[in-house]
C-alpha positions in Angstrom: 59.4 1.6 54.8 63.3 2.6 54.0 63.2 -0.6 51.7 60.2 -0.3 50.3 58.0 -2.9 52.5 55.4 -2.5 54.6 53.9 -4.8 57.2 50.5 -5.1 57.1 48.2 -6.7 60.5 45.4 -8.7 58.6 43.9 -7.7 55.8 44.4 -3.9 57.1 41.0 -2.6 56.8 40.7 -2.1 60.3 39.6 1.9 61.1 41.0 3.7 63.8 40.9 6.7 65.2 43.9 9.7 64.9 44.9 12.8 66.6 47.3 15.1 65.8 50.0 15.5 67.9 49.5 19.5 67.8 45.6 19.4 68.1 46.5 16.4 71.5 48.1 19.5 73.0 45.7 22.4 72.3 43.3 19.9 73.6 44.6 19.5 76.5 45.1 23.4 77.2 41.8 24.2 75.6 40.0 21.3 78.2 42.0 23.2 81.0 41.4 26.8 80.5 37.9 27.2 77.6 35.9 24.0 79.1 37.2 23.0 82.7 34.1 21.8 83.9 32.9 19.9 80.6 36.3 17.8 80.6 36.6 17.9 84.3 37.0 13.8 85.9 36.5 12.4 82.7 37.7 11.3 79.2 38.2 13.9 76.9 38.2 12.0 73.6 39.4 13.4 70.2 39.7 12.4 66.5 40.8 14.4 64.1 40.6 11.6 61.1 39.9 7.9 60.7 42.7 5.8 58.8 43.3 2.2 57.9 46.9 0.8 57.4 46.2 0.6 53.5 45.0 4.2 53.6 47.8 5.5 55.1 50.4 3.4 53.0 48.2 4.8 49.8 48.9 8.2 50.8 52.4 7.8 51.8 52.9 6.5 48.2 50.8 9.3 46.7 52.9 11.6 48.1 56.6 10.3 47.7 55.5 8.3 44.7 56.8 5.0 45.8 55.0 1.7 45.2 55.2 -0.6 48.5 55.6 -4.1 48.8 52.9 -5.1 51.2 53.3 -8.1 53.6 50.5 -9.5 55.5 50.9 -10.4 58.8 48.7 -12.4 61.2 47.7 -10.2 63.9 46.7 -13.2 66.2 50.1 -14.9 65.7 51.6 -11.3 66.2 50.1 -10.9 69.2 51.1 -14.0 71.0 54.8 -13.9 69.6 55.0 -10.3 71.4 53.2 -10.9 74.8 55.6 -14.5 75.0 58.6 -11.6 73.9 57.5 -9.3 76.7 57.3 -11.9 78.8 61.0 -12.7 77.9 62.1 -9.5 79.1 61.8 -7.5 75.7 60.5 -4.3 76.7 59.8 -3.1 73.6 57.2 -6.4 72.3 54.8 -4.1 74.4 55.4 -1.0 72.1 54.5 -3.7 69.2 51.7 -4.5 71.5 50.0 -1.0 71.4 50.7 -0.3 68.0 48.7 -3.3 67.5 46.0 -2.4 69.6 45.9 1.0 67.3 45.9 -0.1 63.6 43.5 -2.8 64.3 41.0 -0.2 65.2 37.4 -1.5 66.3 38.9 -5.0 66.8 40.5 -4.0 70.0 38.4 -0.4 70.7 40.9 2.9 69.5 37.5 4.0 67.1 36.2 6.7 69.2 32.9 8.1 68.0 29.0 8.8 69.6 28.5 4.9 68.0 30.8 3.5 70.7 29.8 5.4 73.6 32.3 8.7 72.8 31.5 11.9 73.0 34.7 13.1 70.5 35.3 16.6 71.8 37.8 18.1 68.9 35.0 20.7 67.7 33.8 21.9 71.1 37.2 22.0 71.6 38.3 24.4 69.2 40.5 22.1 67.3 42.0 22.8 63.9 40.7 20.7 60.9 43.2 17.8 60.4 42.9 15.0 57.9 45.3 12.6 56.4 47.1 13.8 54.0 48.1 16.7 56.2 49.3 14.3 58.8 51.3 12.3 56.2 52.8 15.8 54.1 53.7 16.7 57.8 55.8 13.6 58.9 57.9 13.5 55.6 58.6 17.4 56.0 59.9 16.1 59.7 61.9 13.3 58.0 63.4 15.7 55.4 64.2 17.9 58.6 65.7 15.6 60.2 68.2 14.8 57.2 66.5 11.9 56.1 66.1 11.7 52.2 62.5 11.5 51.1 61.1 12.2 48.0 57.9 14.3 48.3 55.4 14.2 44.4 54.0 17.0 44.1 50.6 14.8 42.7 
C-alpha cells in the first residue's frame, strides 16, 4: 500500500471473519478463568467484525484519504504459484498461503457464524465491541508509532 496499490484476490467480495488482536487475548483469559468448562476441549470461536478486501481498502482510504490503485489477482493462479514456491523451499509462499485462506473468506471456511456450524463466543465472552473502522484507526496510530508517515483524515 506504500505506493499506492493494492492487490486484490478475485473480485474481493469474499467475507471473512476478524478478531482483534486485544479481544484474541481477553478471550483467551476470559475462556480460562469466567467459562472453563463452556470452552473446555473445544473451539472457542470469535468474531468481532466481518470485512471484505474492498471494505477494508475503502476504509483505509477514508481514513488516510488516499485513492488506491486496485489490481486483481487470480486467486487460483495464486494459489498454485505459492504451493509450487513452497515447495521450492520459500517459506514464506505459505504465509501467502493463509493470508489467502483469510481474505477469501467462505471460499475456503475463515466465516465463523451459527450458519456454518459456529457457536461465536465474543459476547458470552465478555468481549469489547470492535468493528472496522476501529481496527483500521488502530493500525495507522501503530504505523505512526512506529515512525512510519501516514496521513490520518479526519472525515
Amino acid at each position: 500500500m506504500q505506493q499506492g496499490t493494492v492487490e486484490q484476490v478475485d473480485d474481493g467480495d469474499a467475507c471473512f471473519s476478524c478478531s482483534s488482536e486485544k479481544n484474541t487475548a481477553q478471550a483467551i483469559v476470559a475462556a480460562l478463568v469466567k467459562l472453563p468448562e463452556q470452552t473446555k476441549n473445544r473451539i472457542v470461536y470469535l468474531q468481532d467484525f466481518t470485512s471484505t478486501q474492498q471494505e477494508l481498502v475503502a476504509e483505509i482510504s477514508r481514513q488516510t484519504g488516499k485513492k488506491f490503485t486496485v489490481t486483481v489477482v487470480n486467486g487460483q493462479e495464486l494459489v498454485k504459484r505459492k504451493q509450487a514456491e513452497g515447495s521450492a523451499g520459500d517459506e514464506f509462499a505459505n504465509y501467502a498461503l493463509v493470508s489467502l485462506a483469510i481474505v477469501s473468506g467462505s471460499r475456503y471456511g475463515t466465516l465463523f457464524g451459527e450458519e456454518y456450524g459456529c457457536e461465536i463466543m465474543t459476547e458470552k465472552l465478555g468481549l469489547r465491541k470492535v468493528t472496522l473502522a476501529d481496527e483500521v484507526a488502530d493500525a495507522l496510530r501503530r504505523l505512526q508509532s512506529n515512525g512510519r508517515q501516514v496521513v490520518i483524515s479526519n472525515s
